[in-house]
C-alpha positions as CSV (number, residue, x, y, z in Angstrom):
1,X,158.2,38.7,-21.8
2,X,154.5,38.2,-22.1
3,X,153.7,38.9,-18.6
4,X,155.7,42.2,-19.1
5,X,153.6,43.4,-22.3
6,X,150.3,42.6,-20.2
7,X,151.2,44.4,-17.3
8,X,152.6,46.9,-19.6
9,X,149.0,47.7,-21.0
10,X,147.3,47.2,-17.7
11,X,149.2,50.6,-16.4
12,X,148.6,51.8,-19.6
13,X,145.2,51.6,-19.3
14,X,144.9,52.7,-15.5
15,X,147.0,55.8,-16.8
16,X,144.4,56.6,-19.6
17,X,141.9,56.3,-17.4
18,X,143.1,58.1,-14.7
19,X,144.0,60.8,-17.1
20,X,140.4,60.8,-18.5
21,X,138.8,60.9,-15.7
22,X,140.7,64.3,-14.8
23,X,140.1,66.1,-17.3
24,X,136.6,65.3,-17.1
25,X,136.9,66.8,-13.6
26,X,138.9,69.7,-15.2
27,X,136.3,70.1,-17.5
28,X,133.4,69.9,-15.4
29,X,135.2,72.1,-13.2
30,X,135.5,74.7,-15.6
31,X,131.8,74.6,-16.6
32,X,130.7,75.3,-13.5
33,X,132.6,77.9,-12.9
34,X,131.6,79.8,-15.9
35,X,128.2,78.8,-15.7
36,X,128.8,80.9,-11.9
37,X,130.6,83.8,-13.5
38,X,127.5,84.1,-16.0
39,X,124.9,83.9,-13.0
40,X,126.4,86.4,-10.9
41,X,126.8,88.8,-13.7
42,X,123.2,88.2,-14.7
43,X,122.6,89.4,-10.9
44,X,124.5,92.4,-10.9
45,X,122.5,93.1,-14.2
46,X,119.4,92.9,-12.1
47,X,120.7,95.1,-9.5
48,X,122.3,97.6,-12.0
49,X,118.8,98.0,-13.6
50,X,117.0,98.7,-10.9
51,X,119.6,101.0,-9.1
52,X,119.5,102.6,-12.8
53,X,115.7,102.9,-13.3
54,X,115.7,105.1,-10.1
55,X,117.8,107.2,-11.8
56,X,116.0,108.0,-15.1
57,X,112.8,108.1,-12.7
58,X,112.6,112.3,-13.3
59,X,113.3,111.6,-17.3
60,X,110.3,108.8,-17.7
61,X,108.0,111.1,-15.2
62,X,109.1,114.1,-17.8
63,X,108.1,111.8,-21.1
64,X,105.1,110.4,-20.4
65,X,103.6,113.6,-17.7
66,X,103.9,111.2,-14.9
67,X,102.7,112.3,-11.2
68,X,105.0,111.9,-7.8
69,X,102.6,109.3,-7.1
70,X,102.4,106.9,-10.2
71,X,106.2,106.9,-10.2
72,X,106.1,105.4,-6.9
73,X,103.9,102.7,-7.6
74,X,106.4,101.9,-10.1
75,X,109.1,101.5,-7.5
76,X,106.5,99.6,-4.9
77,X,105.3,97.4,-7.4
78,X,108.9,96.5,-8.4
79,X,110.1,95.9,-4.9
80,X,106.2,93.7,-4.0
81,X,107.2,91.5,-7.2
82,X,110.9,91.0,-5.5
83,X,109.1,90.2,-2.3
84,X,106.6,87.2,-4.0
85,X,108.9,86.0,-6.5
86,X,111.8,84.8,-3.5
87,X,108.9,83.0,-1.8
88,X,108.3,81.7,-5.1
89,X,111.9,80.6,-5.6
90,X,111.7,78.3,-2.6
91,X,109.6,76.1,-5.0
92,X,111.4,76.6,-8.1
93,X,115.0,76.0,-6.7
94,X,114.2,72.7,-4.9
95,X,112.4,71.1,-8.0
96,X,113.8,72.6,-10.9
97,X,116.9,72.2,-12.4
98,X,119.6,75.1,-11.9
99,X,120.9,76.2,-15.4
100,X,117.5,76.1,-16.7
101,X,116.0,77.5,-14.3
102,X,119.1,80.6,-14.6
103,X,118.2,80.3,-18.2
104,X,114.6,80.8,-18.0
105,X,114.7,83.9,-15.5
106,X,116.7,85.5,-17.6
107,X,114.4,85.4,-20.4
108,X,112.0,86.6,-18.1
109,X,114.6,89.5,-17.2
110,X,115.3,90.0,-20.8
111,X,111.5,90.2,-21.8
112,X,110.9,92.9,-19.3
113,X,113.6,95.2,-20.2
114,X,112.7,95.2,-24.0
115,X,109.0,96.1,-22.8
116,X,110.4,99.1,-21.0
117,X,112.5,100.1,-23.8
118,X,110.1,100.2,-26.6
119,X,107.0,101.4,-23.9
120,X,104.9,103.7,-25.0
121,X,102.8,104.5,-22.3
122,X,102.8,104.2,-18.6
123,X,101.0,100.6,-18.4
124,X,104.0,98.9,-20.6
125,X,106.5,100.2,-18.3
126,X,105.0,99.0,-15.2
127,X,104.2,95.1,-16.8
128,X,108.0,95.2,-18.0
129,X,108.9,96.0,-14.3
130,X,107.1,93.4,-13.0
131,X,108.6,90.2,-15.6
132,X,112.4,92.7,-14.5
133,X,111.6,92.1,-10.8
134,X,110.2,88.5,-11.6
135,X,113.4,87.0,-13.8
136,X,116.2,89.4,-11.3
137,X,114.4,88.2,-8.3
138,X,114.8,84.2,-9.1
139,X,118.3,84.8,-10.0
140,X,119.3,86.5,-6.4
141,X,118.0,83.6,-4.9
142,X,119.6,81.1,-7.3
143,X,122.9,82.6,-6.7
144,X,122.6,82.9,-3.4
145,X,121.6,79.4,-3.1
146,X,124.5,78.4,-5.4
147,X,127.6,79.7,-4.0
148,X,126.4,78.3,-1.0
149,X,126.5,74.8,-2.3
150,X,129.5,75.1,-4.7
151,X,131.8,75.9,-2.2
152,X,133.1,74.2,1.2
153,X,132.0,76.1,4.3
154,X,135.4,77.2,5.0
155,X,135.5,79.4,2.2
156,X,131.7,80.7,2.0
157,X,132.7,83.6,4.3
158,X,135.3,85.3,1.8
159,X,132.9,83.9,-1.7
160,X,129.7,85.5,-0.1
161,X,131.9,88.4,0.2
162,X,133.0,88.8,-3.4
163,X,130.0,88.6,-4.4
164,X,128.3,91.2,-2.2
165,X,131.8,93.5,-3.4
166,X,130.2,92.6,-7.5
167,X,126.6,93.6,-6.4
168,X,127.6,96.5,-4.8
169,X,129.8,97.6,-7.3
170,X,127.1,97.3,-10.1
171,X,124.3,98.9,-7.7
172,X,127.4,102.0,-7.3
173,X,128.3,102.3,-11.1
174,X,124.4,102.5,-12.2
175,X,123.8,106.4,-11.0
176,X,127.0,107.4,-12.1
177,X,126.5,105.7,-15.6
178,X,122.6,106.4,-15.8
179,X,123.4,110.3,-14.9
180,X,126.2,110.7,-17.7
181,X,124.2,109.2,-20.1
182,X,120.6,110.4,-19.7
183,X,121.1,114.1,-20.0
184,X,122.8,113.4,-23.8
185,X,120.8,110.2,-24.8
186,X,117.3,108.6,-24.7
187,X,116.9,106.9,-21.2
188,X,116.2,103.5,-23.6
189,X,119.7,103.8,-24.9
190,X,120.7,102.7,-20.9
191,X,117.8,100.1,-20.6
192,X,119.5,98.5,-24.4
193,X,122.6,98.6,-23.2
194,X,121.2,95.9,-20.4
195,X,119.9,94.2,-22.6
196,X,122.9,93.6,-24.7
197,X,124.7,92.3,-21.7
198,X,121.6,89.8,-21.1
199,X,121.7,88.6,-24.9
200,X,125.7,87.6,-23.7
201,X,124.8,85.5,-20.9
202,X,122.2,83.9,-22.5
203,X,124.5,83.1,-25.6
204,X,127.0,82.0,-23.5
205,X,124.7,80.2,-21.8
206,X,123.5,77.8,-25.0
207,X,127.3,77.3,-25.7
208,X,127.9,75.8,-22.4
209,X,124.3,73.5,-22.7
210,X,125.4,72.6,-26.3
211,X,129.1,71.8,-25.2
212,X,127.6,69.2,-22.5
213,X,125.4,68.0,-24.9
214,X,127.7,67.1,-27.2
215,X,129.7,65.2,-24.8
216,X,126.5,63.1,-23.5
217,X,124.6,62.5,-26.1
218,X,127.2,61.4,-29.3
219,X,125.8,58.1,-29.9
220,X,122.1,59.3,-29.0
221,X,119.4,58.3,-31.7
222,X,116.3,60.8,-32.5
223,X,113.9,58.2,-30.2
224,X,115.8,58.7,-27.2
225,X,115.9,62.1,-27.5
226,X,112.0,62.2,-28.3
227,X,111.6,59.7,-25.4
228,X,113.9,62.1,-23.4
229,X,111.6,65.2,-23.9
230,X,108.5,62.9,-22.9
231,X,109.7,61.9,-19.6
232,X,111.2,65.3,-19.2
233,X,107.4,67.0,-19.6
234,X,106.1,63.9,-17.7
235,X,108.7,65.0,-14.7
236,X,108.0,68.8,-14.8
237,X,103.8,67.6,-14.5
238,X,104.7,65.7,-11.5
239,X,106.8,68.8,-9.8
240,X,104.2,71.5,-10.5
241,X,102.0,69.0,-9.1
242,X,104.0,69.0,-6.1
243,X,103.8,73.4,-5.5
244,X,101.6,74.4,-2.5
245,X,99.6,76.8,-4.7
246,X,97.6,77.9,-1.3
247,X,101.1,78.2,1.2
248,X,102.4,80.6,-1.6
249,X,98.9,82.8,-2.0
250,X,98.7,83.0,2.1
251,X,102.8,84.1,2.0
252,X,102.7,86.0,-1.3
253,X,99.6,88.2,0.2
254,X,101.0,88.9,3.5
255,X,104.5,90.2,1.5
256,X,102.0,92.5,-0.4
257,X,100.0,93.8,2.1
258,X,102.5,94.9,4.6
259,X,104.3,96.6,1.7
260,X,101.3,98.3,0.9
261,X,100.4,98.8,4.2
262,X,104.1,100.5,4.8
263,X,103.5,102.6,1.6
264,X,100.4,104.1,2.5
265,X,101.9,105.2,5.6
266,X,105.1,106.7,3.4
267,X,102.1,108.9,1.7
268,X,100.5,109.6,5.7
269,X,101.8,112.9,5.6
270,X,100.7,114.4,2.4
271,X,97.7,113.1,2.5
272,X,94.5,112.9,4.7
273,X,94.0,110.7,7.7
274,X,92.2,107.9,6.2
275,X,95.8,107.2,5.0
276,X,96.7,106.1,8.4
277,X,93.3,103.9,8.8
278,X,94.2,101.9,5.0
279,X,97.8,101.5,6.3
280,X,96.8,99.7,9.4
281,X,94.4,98.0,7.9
282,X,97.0,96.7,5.0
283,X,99.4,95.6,8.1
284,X,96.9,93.9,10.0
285,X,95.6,91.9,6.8
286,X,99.3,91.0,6.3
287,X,99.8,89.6,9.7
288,X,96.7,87.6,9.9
289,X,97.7,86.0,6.3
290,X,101.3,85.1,7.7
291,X,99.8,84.0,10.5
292,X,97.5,81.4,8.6
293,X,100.5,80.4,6.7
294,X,102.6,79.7,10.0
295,X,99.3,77.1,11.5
296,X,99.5,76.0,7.7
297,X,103.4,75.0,7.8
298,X,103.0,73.4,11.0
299,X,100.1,71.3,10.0
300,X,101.9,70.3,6.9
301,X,104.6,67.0,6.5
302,X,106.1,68.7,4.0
303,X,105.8,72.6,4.4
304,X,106.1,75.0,1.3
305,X,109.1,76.7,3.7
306,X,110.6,74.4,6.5
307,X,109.9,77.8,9.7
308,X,112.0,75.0,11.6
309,X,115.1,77.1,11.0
310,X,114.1,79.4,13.2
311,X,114.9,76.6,16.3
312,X,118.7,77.5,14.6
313,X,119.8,80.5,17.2
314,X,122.3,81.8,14.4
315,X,119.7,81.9,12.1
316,X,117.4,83.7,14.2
317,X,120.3,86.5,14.8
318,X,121.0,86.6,11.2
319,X,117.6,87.5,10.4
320,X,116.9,90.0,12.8
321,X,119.8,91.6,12.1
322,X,118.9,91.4,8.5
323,X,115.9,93.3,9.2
324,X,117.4,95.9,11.3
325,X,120.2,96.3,8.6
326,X,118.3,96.7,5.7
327,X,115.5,98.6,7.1
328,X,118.5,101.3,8.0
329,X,119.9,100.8,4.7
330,X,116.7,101.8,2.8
331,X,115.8,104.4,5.2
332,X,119.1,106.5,5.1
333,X,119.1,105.5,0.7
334,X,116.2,108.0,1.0
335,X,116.9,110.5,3.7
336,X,120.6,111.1,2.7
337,X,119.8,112.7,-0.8
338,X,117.4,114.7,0.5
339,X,119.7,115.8,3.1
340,X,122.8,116.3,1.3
341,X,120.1,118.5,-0.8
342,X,118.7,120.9,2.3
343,X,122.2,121.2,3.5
344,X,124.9,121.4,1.0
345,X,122.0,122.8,-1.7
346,X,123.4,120.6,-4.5
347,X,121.5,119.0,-7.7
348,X,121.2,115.8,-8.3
349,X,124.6,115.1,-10.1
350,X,126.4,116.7,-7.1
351,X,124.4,114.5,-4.9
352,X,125.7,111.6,-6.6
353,X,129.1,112.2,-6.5
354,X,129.0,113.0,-2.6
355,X,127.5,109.7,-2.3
356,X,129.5,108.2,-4.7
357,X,132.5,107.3,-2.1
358,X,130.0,105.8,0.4
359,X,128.3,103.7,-2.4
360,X,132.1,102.2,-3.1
361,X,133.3,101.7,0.5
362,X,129.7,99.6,0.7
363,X,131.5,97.0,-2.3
364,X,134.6,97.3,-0.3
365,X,133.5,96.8,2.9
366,X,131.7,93.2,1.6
367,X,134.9,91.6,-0.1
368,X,137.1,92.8,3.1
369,X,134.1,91.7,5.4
370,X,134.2,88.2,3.9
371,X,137.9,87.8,4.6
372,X,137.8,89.1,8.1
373,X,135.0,86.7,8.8
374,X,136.6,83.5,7.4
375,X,139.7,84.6,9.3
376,X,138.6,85.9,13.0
377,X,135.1,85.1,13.1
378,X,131.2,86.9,13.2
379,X,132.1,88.3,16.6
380,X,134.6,90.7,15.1
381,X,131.9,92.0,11.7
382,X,129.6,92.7,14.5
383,X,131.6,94.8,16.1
384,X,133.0,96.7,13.1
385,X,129.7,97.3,12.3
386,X,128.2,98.4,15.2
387,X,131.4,101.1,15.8
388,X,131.1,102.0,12.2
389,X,127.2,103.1,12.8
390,X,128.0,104.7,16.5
391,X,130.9,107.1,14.8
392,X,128.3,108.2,12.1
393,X,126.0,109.4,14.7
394,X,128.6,110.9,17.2
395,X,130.5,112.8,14.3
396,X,127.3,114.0,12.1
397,X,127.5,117.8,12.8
398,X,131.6,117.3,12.3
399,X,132.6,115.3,9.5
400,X,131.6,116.2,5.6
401,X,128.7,114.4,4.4
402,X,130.5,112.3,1.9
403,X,132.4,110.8,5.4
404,X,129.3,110.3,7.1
405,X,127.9,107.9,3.9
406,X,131.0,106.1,4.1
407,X,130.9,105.1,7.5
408,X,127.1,104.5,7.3
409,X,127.7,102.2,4.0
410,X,131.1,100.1,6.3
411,X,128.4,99.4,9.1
412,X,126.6,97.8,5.8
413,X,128.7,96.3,3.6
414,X,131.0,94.7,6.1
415,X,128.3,92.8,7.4
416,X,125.9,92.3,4.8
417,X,127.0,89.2,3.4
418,X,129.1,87.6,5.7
419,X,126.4,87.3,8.3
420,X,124.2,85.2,5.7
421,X,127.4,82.8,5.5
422,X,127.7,82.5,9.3
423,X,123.7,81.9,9.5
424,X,123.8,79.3,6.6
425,X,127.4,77.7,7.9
426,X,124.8,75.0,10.2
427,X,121.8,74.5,8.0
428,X,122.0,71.6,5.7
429,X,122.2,72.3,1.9
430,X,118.2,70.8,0.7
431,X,117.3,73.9,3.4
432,X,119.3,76.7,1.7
433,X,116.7,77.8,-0.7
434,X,113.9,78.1,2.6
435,X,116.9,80.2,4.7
436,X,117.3,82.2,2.0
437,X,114.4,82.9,1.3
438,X,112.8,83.9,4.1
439,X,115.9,86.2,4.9
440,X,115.4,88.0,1.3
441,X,111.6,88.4,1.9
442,X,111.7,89.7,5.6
443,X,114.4,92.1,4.7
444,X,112.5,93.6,1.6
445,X,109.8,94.3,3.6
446,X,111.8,96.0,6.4
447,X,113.3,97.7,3.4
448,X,109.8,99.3,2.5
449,X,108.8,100.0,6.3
450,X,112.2,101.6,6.8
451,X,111.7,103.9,4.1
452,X,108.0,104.8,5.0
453,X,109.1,105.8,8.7
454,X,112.0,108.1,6.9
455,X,109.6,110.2,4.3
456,X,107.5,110.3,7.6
457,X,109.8,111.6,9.6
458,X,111.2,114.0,7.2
């Protein structure tokens, strides 16, 4: 009878503890989950500003008596910001923790759109681009490098997907919002509303830190917790200590110079021909700093980003065809207004709703591109992508305009993300935040030379 009763509380026991230990799991489970949701919504927000700020470009110029020419260094400063910060996001992601550094960037984010809101001059703006680009720029990579983790490789393809379907969806809905709004409201009203959303995340941010909290620290005295923060400040001394301030100047100055150099040449043929001299110039400053930094990485035991990926032939493909992708997805962003303009004579609002479908079949295209990839393999997005691009040129004096955009944007969106999955599939995890970095950079500066050979050949 006694023997019974003991074994009775031994299963007991194993039960309770079983039973603990998944709900813990559950729980855990569903924290990270949220703590995702939040993340990728704080990077559509970044994308859906910046897509939006394009917008309202005419009604700033209009307010503050802005030239063609400042309004695009407000653009090109934005996109050189995007361009340091993800080499500066190698650094961050590898020694910082995740959730605060989410946290933090968001701030940043925050900060930046409440400095263009209440601007009052033309400086303001362009400072509260620069902390927009700085906090949105961390959290692309962050994501990036966290739905690559989070998930088994088997299902990166069709999770890479959803998300490039989100981000494209955001990027899409921005004009259409930003032109309904402005014409009747304040263009702050839109940059607000942004913020709004970013008060959200954060709030549900410290819910989710003050949850977990909870949990760990019940039985916590007030001397731990001060000893807690000590080591904590100690920690973050001995990681800063750790950043390759000079590997980041040498990267971070070759990212601005070709950008510059590409923007100069944008401005070629307005201008005089000492454009042309200051635009080489700019490029050839740029290679001989990315050059230093290569010597630099190679000398180094432990590099600021490991350029050993690039013995990885996937990678290699994925990143040239990131270059070539991007540079004709910025390029054709800024002929096809302009285009749909000469040709069809419409405004602006016309323009966006004959670019409207092409912007939505780009979102579509990613989610379906992620499933086809999991499913049948890289082989078959290439080729989608390559026939989608090869129709658009054999049928551009046939089909309507809005048909050509939406066969330009498949040959995009289909491949977009899922080649970065295929790419990443053989890298090991501590590597992500290099791959993806130097993926985001390279194709943000083919994004700014594909655009400067367009308004040149214009």
């Amino acid at each position: 009878m006694q023997t019974d009763v003991v074994r009775k509380k031994q299963f007991d026991i194993k039960d309770n503890v079983k039973f603990n230990g998944n709900v813990l799991k559950s729980k855990a489970f569903v924290s990270k989950n949220i703590f995702i949701i939040i993340m990728v919504l704080g990077c559509m927000m970044g994308s859906f500003s910046h897509t939006a700020f394009s917008s309202m470009l005419e009604n700033i110029m209009k307010e503050f008596n802005l030239s063609a020419s400042k309004s695009q260094l407000m653009t090109a400063v934005y996109s050189m910001t995007i361009g340091v910060t993800t080499i500066l996001s190698v650094f961050l992601t590898k020694y910082f923790d995740k959730k605060k550094l989410f946290f933090s960037s968001m701030l940043i984010f925050g900060f930046g759109i409440v400095l263009s809101a209440i601007s009052l001059n033309y400086v303001l703006i362009i400072i509260g681009r620069i902390f927009q680009a700085v906090g949105s720029g961390v959290v692309l990579i962050l994501s990036q490098i966290t739905l690559l983790s989070a998930y088994s490789k088997e299902k990166t393809g069709v999770v890479m997907g959803i998300y490039g379907f989100l981000l494209n969806l955001s990027s899409a809905a921005a004009p259409v919002v930003t032109l309904l709004l402005v014409n009747s409201m304040p263009w702050q009203f839109i940059m607000w509303g942004i913020y709004a959303v970013v008060v959200v995340i954060l709030g549900v941010q410290i819910c989710l830190y003050v949850l977990e909290k909870r949990k760990c620290e019940k039985e916590q005295k007030n001397k731990a917790k001060k000893q807690e923060i000590k080591e904590s400040i100690i920690e973050a001394g001995k990681k800063i200590k750790k950043f390759d301030f000079t590997s980041f100047v040498l990267s971070g100055f070759s990212v601005i110079f070709f950008m510059a150099g590409f923007t100069l040449f944008k401005e070629m043929k307005n201008s005089s021909s000492n454009s042309l001299i200051k635009s080489i110039l700019f490029v050839l400053a740029g290679v001989v700093f990315i050059v230093v930094f290569i010597v630099r990485q190679k000398q180094k035991k432990k590099p600021y980003i490991n350029l050993k990926l690039f013995k990885n032939k996937n990678f290699v493909i994925v990143v040239i065809s990131s270059i070539i992708i991007y540079a004709v997805m910025m390029g054709t962003a800024v002929w096809f207004p302009v285009y749909i303009k000469r040709i069809a004579e419409a405004d602006m609002e016309r323009v966006g709703i004959i670019m409207l479908p092409g912007a939505l079949s780009t979102a579509l295209a990613s989610a379906v591109g992620g499933w086809l990839y999991q499913k049948y393999g890289i082989r078959l997005i290439y080729s989608i992508s390559i026939c989608s691009f090869i129709l658009a040129i054999l049928t551009r004096n046939i089909v309507p305009l809005w048909v050509l955009f939406v066969l330009r944007s498949i040959g995009i969106g289909i491949i977009m993300m899922s080649m970065v999955a295929w790419g990443m599939k053989d890298i090991e995890k501590d590597k992500y935040s290099d791959g993806t970095a130097i993926i985001c950079s390279l194709r943000t500066v083919a994004g700014a030379f594909g655009t400067a050979l367009v308004a040149m050949l214009m």
